[in-house]
N, C-alpha and C positions, 0 to 999 in steps of 0.2 A: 487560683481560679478567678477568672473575669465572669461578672452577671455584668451587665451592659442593655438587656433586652428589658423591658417594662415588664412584661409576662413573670420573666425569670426574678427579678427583686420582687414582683410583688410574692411568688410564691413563698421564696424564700424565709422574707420578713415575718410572712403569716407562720409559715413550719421552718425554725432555722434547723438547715443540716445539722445533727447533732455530732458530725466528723470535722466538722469547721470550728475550730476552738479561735480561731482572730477574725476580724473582719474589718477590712477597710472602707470604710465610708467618705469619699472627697470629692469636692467641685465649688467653682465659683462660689455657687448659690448656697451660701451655708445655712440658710432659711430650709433648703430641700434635705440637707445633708443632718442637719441637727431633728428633723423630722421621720426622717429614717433611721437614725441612731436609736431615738426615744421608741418609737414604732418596736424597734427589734428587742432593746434592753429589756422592755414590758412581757417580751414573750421568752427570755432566760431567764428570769429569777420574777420570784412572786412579787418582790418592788422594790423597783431601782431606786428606791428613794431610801433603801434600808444601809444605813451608816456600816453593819455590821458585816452583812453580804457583797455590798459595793463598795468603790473605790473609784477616786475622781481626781484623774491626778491632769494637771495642765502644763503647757511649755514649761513654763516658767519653775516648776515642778522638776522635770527634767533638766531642765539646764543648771539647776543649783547642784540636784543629785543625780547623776547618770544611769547609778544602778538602779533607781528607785524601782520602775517599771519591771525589772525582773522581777525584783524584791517580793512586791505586789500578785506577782506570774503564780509564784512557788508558794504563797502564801496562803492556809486550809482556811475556809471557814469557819468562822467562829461560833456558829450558830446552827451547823450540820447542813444547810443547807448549799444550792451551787452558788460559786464566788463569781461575781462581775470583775471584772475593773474594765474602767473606761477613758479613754483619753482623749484629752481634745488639746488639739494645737492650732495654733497661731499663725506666728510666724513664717514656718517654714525653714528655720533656719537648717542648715547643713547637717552641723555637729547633732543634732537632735535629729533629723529624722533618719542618719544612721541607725544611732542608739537604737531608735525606736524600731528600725529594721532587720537588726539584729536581737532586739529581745521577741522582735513577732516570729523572725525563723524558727528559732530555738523552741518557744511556746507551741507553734503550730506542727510543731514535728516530736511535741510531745515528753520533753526535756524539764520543764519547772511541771507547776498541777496541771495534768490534762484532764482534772476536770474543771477547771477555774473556764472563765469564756472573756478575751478580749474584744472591746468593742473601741475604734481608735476615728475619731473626726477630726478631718482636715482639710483645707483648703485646697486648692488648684493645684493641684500636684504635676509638676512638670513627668515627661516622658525621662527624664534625667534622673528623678529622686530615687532613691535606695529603698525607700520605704513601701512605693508602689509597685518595685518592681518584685520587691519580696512576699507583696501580698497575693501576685500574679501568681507569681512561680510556686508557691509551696502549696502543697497537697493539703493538706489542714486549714487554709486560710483562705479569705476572699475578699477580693478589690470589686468595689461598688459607686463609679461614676456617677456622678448626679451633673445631669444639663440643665440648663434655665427651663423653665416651664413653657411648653406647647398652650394653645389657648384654650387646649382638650383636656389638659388636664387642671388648668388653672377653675374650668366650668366645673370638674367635678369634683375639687377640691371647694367651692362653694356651693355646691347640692350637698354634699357629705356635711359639710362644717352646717350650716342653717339645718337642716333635717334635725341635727340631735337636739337646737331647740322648736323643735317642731313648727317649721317657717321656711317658706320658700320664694323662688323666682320661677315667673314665667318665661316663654321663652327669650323675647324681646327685653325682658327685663334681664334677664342672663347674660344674655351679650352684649345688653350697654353698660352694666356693669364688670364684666371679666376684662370688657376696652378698656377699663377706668383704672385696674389696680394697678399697684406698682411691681416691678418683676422681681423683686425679690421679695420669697415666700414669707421669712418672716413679717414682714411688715404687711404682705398682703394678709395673713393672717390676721391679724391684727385688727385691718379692714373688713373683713367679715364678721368677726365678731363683733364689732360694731356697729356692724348691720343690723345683726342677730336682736341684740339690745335694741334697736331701733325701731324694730317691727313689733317687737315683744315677744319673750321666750315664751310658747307655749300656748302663742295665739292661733295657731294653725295656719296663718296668713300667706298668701300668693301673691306677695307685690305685684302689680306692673311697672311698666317705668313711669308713667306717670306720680306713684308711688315713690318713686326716688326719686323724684329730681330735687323735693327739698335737701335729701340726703347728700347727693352726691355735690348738690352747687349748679355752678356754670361751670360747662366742659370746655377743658385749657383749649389754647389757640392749635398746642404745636400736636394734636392727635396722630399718630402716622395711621392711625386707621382713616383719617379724615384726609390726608395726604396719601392715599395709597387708592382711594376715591376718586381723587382728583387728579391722579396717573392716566385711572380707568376712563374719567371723561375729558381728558383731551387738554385738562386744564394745564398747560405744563410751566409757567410758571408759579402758579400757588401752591403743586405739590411739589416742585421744591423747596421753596420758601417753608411749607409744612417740614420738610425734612429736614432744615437745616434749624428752625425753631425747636424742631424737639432734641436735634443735636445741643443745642445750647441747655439743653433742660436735663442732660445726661442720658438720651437714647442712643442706643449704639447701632451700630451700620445693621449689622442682624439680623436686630427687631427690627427695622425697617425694611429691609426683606420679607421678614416673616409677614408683616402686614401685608404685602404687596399680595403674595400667595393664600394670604385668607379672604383677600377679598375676591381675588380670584376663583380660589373654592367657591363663594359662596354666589357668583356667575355662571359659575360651571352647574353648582348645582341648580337650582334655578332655570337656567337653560334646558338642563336634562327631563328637571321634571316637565318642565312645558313642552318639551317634547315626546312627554307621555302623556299629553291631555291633559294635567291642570294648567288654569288659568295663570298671566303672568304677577299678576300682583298676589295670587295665592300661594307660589311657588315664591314669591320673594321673599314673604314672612316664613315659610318653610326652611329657608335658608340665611334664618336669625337677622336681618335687616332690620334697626332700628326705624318706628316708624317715622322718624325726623328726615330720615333719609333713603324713606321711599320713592319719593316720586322723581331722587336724582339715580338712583337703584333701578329703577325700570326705564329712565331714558337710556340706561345703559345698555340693559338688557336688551334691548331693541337696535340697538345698534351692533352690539359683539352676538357673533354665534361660537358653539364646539370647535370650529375649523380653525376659528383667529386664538381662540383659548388655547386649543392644542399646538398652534404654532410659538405663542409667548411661552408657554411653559419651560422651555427647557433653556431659554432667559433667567427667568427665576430660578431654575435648580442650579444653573451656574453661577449666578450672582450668591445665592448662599453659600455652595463651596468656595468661592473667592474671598467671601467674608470672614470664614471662618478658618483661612490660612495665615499661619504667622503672619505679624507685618505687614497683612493685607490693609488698603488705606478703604475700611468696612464701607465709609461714609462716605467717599465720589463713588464708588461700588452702587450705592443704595443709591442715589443721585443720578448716576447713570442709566439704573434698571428704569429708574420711574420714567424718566427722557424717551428712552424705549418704548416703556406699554403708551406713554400720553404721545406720541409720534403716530403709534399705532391706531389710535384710537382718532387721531385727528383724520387717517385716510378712510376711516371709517363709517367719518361723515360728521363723529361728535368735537 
């Protein structure tokens, strides 16, 4: 069984099927992957932390001992309660995520304990691997995708995390920092709880941005939100220079799409609302506009309407599916698109 859908893991992880004895957890983002794992383990056994119940076996694990992970499968608890084991690999190597594929068949069809519960995290699992295709296919089991974080979830993953110390963002202050994190969860974690401390647990406090800026610094040169701005106003030299800066900084062709299309949204909406009667500068704070880059925000909006929006958009959904093709070169992709909306934006007047 494939969950894929955001609705469907989340219910999941909240009530896990109790007919699902394996579950595959893998993607890039091992920050998103190691968050789901811990999310689910929490709700199989009273606590994954118990030496007695659990079992924590890694590549390196396997690769010394092959059967270990059956071993593990068939093995009662020691303490009457249900047995975890959990695995996390590495590598990827070949010989190992056979193994592992063949002790999750067996397991998930009910062959070692069926009532033990496997939980197994892994990296980028190619459409090739034994391992995923065996989590697909068995009735007992489930294969669970994790993609890099939307900027939707990145926002509510910082509401959720500052709330349990009773501390938050507002909204301007929400989106100039969800621009600032880095895309991989673990370490944006990291940065929020840093926050957390920073505002002080407990204080009930609503940063603005004003509020951050001692936190946050000076914001880097290569933004692609600030390059994805500067698409929008016509500027078409700086936002590629923006793009290729933050390529040298480790942004991938992607994220620089993805930018392009947030900034987008947040045009479109904007636009719409003004076309329900609120004011333009009211409708741009509506639509998370840091206010540093209000007054380039509304020369924009004054110049793009719905018509031009809806004619680049399907620019943008193509530049993303091309990004995300094997072998696709992400970053003239991204480079491209921007040439595109700043071409557009220059007949537009800006």
């Amino acid at each position: 069984m494939i969950l894929s859908r955001r609705p469907d893991i989340e219910r999941f992880l909240a009530k896990p099927d109790p007919a699902i004895r394996a579950v595959l957890i893998y993607g890039r983002d091992l920050g998103v992957v190691r968050d789901r794992a811990r999310q689910l383990a929490a709700k199989l056994v009273r606590d994954p932390d118990d030496p007695f119940d659990v079992a924590l076996i890694s590549e390196a694990d396997l690769a010394d001992d092959g059967a270990r992970l059956e071993a593990e499968l068939a093995a009662q608890s020691l303490m009457g309660g249900r047995r975890l084991v959990r695995v996390r690999l590495a590598d990827g190597k070949a010989a190992v995520d056979k193994a592992v594929a063949e002790a999750l068949t067996r397991h998930a069809a009910g062959e070692l304990n069926p009532d033990a519960a496997c939980v197994i995290e892994a990296g980028n699992l190619g459409r090739d691997s034994a391992l995923r295709k065996a989590a697909e296919k068995a009735a007992g089991a489930a294969a669970i995708p994790c993609y890099e974080d939307e900027p939707g979830d990145v926002a509510r993953l910082v509401r959720e995390t500052l709330a349990q110390d009773q501390v938050a963002l507002n909204a301007e202050a929400l989106a100039m920092f969800v621009a600032r994190l880095p895309r991989e969860r673990g370490v944006a974690r990291q940065e929020i709880e840093r926050l957390a401390l920073y505002l002080g647990p407990g204080s009930s406090m609503t940063a603005t941005p004003a509020d951050l800026e001692p936190f946050l610094g000076v914001e880097p040169e290569a933004s692609l939100l600030d390059a994805a701005a500067d698409a929008f106003g016509g500027r078409i030299a700086e936002a590629q220079a923006g793009l290729r800066r933050a390529a040298q900084e480790g942004e991938s062709g992607p994220a620089a799409v993805r930018a392009v299309g947030v900034h987008l949204g947040r045009l479109r909406k904007a636009l719409t609302l003004a076309a329900n009667g609120a004011g333009l500068q009211e409708a741009a704070k509506a639509s998370g506009v840091f206010w540093k880059q209000e007054r380039e925000f509304l020369r924009q909006a004054r110049a793009w309407n719905l018509d031009e929006l809806d004619r680049i958009q399907p620019e943008v959904l193509a530049a993303d599916r091309a990004c995300k093709t094997a072998g696709s070169p992400d970053r003239l992709i991204a480079e491209r698109l921007a040439l595109t909306v700043a071409s557009r934006a220059r007949r537009l007047g800006l």
